[in-house]
Backbone as JSON, one array per atom type, in Angstrom:
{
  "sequence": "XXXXXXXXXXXXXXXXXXXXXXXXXXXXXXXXXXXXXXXXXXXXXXXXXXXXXXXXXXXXXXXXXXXXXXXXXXXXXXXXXXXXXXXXXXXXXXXXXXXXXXXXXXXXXXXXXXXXXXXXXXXXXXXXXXXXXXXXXXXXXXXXXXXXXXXXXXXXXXXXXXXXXXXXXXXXXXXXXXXXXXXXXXX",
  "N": [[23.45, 15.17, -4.86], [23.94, 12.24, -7.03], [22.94, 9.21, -7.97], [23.11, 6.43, -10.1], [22.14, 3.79, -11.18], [23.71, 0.88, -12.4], [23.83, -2.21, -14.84], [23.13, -5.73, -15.6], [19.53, -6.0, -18.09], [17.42, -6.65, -16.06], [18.27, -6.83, -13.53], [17.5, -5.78, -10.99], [17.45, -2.87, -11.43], [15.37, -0.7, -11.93], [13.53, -1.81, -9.85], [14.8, -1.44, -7.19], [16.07, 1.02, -7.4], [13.43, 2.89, -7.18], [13.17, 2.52, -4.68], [15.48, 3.1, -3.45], [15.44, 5.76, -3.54], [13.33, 6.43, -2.27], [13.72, 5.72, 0.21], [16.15, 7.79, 0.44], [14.96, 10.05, -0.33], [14.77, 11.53, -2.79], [14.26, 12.79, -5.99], [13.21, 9.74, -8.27], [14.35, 8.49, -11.63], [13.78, 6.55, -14.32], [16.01, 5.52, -17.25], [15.11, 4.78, -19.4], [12.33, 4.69, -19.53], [12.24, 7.19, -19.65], [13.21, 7.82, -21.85], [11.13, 5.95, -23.14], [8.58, 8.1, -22.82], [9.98, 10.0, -24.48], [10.18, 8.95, -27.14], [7.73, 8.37, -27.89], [6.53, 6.18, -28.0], [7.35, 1.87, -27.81], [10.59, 1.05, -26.45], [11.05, -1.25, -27.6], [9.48, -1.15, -30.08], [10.69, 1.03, -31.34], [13.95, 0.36, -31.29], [13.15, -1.95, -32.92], [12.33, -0.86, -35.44], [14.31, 1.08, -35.88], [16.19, 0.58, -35.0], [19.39, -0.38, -33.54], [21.58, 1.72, -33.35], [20.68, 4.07, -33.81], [18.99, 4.22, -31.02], [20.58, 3.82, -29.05], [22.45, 6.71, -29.82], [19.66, 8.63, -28.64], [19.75, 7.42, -26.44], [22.09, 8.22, -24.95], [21.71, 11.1, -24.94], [19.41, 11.25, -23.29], [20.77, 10.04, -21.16], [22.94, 11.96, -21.06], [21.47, 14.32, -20.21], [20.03, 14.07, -18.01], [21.91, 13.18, -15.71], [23.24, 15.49, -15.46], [21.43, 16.84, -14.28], [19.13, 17.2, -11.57], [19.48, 16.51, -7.77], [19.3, 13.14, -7.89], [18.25, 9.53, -7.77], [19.04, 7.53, -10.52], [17.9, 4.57, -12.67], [19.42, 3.03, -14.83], [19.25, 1.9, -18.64], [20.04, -1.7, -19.4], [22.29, -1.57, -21.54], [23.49, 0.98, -21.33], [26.19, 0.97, -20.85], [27.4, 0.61, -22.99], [28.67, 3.02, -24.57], [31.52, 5.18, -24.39], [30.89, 7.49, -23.88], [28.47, 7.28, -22.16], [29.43, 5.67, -19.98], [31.49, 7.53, -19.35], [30.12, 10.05, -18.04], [28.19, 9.01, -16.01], [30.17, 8.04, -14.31], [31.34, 10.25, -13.53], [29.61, 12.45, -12.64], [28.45, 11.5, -10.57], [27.5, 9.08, -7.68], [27.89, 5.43, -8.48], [26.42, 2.26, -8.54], [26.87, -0.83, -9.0], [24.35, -2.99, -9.72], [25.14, -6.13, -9.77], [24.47, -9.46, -11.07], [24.18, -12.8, -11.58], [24.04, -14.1, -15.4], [22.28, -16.38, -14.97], [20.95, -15.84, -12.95], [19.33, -13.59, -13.5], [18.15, -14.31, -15.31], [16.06, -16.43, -14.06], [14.39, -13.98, -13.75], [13.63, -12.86, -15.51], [12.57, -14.59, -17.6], [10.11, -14.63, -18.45], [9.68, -12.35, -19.38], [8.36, -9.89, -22.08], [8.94, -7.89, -23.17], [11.9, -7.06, -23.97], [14.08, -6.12, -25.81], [16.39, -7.47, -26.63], [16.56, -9.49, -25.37], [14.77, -11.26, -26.72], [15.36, -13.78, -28.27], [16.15, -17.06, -29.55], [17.55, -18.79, -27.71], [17.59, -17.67, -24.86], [18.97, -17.49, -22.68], [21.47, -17.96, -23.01], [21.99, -15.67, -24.4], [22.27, -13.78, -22.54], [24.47, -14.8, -21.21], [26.31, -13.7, -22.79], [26.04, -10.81, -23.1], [26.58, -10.03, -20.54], [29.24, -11.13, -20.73], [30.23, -9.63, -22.22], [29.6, -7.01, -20.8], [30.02, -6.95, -18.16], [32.67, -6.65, -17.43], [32.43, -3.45, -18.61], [30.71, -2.29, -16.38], [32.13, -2.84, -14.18], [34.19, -1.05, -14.53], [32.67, 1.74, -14.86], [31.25, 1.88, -12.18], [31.4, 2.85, -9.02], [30.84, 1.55, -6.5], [30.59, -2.25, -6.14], [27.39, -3.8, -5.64], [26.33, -7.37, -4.98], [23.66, -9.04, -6.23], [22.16, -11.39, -6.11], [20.5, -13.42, -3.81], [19.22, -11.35, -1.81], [16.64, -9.79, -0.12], [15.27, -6.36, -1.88], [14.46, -4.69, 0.02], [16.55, -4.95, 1.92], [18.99, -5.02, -0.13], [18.81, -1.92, -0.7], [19.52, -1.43, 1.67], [22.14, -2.27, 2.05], [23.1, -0.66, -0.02], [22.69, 1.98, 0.85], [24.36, 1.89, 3.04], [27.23, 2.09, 2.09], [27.49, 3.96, 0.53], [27.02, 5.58, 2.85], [29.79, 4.98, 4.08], [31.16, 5.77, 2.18], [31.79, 7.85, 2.75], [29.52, 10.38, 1.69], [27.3, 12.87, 1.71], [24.59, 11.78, 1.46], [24.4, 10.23, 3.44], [23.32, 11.25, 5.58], [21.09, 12.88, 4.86], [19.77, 11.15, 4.73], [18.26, 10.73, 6.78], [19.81, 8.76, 8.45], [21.97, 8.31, 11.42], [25.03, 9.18, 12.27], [28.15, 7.66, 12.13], [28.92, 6.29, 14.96], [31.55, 7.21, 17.31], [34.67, 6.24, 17.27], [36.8, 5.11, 20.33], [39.78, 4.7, 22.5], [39.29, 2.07, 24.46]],
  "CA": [[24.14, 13.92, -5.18], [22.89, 11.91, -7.81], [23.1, 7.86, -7.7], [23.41, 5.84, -10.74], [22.12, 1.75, -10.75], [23.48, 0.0, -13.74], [23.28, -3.73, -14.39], [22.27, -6.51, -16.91], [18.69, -6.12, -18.0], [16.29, -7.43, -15.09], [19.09, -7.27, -12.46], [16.52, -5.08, -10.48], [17.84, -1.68, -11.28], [14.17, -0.06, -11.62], [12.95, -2.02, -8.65], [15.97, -1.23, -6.02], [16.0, 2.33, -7.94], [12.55, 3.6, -6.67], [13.05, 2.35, -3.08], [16.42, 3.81, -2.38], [14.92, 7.04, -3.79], [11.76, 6.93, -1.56], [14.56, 6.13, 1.47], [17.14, 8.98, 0.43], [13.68, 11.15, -0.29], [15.11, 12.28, -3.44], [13.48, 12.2, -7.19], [13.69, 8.63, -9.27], [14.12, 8.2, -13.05], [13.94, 5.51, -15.01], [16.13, 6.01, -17.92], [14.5, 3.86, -20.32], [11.02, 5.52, -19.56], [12.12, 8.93, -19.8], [13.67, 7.49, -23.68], [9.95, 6.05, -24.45], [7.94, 8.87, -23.1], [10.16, 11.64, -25.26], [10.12, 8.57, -28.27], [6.18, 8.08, -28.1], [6.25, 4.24, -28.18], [8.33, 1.22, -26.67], [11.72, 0.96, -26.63], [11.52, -2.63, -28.54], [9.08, -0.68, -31.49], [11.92, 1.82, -31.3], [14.32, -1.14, -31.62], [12.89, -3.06, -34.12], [12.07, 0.45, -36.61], [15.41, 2.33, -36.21], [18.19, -0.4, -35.18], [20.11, -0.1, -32.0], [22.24, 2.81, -33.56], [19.66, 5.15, -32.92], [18.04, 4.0, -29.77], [22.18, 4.26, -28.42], [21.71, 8.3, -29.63], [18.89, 8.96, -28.12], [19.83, 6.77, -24.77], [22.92, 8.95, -24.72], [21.44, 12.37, -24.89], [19.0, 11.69, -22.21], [21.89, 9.85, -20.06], [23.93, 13.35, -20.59], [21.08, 15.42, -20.31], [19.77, 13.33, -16.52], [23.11, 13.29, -15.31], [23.45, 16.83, -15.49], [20.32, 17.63, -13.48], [18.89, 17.55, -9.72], [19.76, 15.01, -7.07], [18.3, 11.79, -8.0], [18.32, 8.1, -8.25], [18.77, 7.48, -11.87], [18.44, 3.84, -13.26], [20.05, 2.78, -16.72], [19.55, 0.75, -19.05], [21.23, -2.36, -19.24], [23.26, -1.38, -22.11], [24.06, 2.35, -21.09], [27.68, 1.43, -20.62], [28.53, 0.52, -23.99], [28.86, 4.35, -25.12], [32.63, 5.36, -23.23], [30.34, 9.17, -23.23], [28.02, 7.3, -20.87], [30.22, 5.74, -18.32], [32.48, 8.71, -18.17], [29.11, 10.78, -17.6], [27.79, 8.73, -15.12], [30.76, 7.88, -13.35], [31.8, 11.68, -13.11], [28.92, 12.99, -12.36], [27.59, 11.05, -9.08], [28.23, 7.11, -7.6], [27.43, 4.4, -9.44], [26.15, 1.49, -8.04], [26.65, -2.08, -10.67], [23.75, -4.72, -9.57], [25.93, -7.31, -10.17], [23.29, -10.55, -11.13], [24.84, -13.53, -13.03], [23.02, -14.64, -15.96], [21.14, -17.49, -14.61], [19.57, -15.07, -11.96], [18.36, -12.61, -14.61], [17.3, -15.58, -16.15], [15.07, -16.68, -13.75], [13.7, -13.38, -13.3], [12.85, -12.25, -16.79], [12.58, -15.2, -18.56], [8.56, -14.8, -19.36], [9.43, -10.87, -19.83], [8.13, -10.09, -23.61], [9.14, -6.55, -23.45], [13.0, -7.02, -23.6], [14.68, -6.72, -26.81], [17.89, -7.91, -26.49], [16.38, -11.54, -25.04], [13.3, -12.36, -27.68], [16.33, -15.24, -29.09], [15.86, -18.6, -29.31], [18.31, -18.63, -26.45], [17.53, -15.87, -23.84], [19.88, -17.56, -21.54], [22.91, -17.7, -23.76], [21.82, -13.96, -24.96], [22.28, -13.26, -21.16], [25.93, -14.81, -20.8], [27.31, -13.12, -23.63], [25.79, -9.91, -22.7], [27.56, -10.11, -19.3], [30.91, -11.62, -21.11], [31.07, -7.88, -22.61], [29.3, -5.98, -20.11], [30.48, -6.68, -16.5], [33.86, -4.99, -17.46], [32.23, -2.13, -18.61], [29.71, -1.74, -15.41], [32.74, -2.42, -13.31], [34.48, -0.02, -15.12], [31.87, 2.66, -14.35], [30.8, 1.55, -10.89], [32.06, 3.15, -7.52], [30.31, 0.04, -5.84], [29.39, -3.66, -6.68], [26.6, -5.03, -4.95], [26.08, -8.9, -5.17], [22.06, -9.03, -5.87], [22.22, -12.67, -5.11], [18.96, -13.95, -3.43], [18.66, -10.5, -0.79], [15.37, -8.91, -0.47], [14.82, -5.09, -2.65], [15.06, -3.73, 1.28], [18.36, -5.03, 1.97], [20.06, -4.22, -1.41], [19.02, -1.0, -0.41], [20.0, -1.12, 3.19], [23.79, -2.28, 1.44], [23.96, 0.71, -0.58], [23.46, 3.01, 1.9], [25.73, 1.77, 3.9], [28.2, 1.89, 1.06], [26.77, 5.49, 0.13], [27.98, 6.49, 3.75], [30.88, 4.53, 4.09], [32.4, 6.45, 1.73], [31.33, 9.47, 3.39], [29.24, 10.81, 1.17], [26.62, 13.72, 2.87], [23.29, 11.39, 1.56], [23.67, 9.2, 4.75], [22.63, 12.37, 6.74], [19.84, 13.62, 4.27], [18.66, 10.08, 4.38], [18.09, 10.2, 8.13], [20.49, 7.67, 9.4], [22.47, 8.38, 12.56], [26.55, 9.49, 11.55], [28.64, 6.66, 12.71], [29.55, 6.36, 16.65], [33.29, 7.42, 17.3], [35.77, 4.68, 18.05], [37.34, 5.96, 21.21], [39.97, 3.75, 23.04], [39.15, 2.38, 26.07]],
  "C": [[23.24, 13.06, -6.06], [23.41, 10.52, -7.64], [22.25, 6.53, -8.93], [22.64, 4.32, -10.7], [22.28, 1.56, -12.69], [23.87, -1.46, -14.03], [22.89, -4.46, -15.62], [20.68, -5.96, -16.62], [18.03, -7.4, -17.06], [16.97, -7.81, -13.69], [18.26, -6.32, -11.07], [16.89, -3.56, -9.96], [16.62, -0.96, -10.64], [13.64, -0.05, -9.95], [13.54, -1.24, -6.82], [16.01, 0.18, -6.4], [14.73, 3.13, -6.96], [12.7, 3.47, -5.2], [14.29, 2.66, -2.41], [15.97, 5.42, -2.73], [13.84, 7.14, -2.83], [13.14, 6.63, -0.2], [15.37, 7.44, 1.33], [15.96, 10.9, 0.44], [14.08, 12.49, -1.18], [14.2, 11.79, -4.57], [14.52, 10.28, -7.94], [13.54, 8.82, -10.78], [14.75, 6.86, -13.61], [14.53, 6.03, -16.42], [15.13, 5.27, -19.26], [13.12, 4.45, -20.68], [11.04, 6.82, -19.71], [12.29, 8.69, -21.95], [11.9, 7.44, -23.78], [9.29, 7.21, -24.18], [8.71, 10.44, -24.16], [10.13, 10.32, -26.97], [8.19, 8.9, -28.79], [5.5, 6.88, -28.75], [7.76, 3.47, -27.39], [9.63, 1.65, -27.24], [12.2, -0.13, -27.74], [10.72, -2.06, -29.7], [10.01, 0.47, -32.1], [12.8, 1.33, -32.64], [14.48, -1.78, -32.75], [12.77, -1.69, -35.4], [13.58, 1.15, -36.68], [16.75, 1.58, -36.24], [18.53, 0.15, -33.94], [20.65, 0.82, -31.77], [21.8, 3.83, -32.65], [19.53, 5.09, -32.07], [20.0, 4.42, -28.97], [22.42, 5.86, -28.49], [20.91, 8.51, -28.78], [19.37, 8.51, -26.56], [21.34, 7.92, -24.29], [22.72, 10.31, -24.54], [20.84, 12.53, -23.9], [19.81, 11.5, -20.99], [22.4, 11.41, -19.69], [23.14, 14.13, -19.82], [20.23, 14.71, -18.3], [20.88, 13.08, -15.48], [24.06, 14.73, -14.72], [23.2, 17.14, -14.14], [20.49, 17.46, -11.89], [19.46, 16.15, -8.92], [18.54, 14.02, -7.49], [18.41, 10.4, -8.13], [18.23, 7.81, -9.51], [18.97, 5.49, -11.95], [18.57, 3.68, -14.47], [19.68, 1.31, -17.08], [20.56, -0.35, -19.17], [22.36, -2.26, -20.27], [23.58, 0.03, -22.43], [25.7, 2.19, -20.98], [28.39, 1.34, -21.49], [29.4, 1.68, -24.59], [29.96, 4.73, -23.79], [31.78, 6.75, -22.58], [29.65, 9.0, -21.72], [28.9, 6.83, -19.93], [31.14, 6.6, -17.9], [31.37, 9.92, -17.59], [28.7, 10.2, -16.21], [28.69, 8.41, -14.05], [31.62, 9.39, -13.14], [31.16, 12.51, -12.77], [27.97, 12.35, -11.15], [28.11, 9.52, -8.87], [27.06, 6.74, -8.4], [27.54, 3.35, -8.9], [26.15, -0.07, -9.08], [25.68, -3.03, -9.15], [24.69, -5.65, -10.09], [24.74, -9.26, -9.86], [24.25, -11.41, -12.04], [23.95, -13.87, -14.12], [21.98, -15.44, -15.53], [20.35, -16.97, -13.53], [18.62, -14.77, -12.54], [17.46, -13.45, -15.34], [15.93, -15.94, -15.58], [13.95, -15.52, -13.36], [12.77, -12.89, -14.31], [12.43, -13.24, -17.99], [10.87, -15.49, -19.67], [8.19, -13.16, -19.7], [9.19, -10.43, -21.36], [8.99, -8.57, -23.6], [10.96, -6.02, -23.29], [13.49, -7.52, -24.47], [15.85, -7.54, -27.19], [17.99, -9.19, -26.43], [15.23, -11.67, -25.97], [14.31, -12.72, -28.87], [15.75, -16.2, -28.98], [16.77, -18.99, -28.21], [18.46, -17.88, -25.46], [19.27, -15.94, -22.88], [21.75, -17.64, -22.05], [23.33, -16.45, -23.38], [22.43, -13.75, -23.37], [24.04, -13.07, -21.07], [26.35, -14.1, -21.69], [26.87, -11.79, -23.82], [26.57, -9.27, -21.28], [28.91, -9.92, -19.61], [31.05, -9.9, -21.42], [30.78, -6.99, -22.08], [30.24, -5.72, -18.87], [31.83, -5.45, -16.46], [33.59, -4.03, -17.25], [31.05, -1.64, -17.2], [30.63, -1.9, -13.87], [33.32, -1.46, -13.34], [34.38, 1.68, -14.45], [31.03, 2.56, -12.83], [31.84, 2.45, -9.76], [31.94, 2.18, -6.73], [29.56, -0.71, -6.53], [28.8, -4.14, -5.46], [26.11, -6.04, -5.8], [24.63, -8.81, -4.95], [21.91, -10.81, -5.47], [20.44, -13.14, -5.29], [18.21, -12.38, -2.28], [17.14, -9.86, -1.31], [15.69, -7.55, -1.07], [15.62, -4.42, -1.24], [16.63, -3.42, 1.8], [19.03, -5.18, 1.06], [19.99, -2.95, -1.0], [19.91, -0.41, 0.9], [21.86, -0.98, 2.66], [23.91, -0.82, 0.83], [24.06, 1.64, -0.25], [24.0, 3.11, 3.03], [27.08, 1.84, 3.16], [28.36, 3.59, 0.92], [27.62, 6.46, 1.58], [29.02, 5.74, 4.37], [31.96, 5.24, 3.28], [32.41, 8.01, 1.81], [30.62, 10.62, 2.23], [27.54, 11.36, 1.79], [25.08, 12.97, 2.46], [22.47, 10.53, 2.2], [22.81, 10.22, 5.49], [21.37, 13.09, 6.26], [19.23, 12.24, 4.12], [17.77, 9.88, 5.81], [19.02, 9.35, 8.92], [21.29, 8.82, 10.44], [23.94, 8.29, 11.68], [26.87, 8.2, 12.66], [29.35, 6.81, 14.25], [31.17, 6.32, 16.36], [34.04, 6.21, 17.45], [36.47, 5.68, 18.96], [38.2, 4.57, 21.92], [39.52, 3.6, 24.54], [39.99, 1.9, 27.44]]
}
């Protein structure tokens, strides 16, 4: 089973990514880091040298080609859903989890982040809403479940999604360790 997180940039895909992977005790990938280590520089020298075109190629080939593979926690970039290839990849090939963050969260989370092309505007926080205005669709779109990141701790986003994960009966409550749900019996 493979398990998806996609999300505005800084909605804490990565973060919530590695720690439901170390609970489920499957591999993590970062898609973004798998892009720079096969580019051999950032994503924003990428970016800024080739244009978005490209970097949307490339983010699409490794999407297909990570999507494919072994069970794993994959997170995406925040603009993996513009390409229809990726959200019918990722949402046909395992759940998909949307962080759902409003701008003014992301805001406060990344707002001294240099390494995030999309926000080095003279407006990050605009850049944010009107990143949302055309995303959320598409990450509801491609989502099986929205979790509300809100104010919860990393632990309990995770704790939500795998309760979500086996709520919809899907066999990675039981390879995560948890306990199958007690019967309802009348009494």
């Amino acid at each position: 089973m493979r398990v998806s997180l996609v999300g505005l940039p800084g909605s804490g895909k990565s973060t919530v990514g590695r720690q439901l992977a170390r609970r489920l005790a499957i591999p993590f990938f970062d898609s973004d880091h798998v892009i720079e280590q096969r580019l051999g520089c950032s994503i924003r020298e990428y970016f800024e040298r080739e244009g978005e075109e490209r970097f949307r190629d490339m983010e699409q080939a490794v999407l297909d080609e990570l999507t494919q593979g072994e069970a794993c926690v994959l997170s995406t970039g925040g603009g993996s859903v513009l390409r229809a290839a990726n959200r019918a990849h990722l949402h046909e090939r395992g759940r998909v989890v949307y962080l759902r963050s409003t701008p003014e969260e992301v805001f406060r989370r990344v707002r001294h982040d240099r390494n995030r092309p999309l926000l080095q505007v003279a407006d990050p926080l605009q850049r944010l809403r009107d990143l949302y205005a055309v995303r959320d669709p598409l990450y509801r779109e491609t989502a099986h479940f929205v979790i509300e990141t809100g104010r919860p701790s990393v632990a309990t986003l995770v704790n939500m999604i795998v309760m979500q994960l086996e709520l919809a009966g899907d066999a990675m409550g039981a390879e995560a360790g948890s306990a199958p749900p007690p019967e309802h019996r009348p009494t």
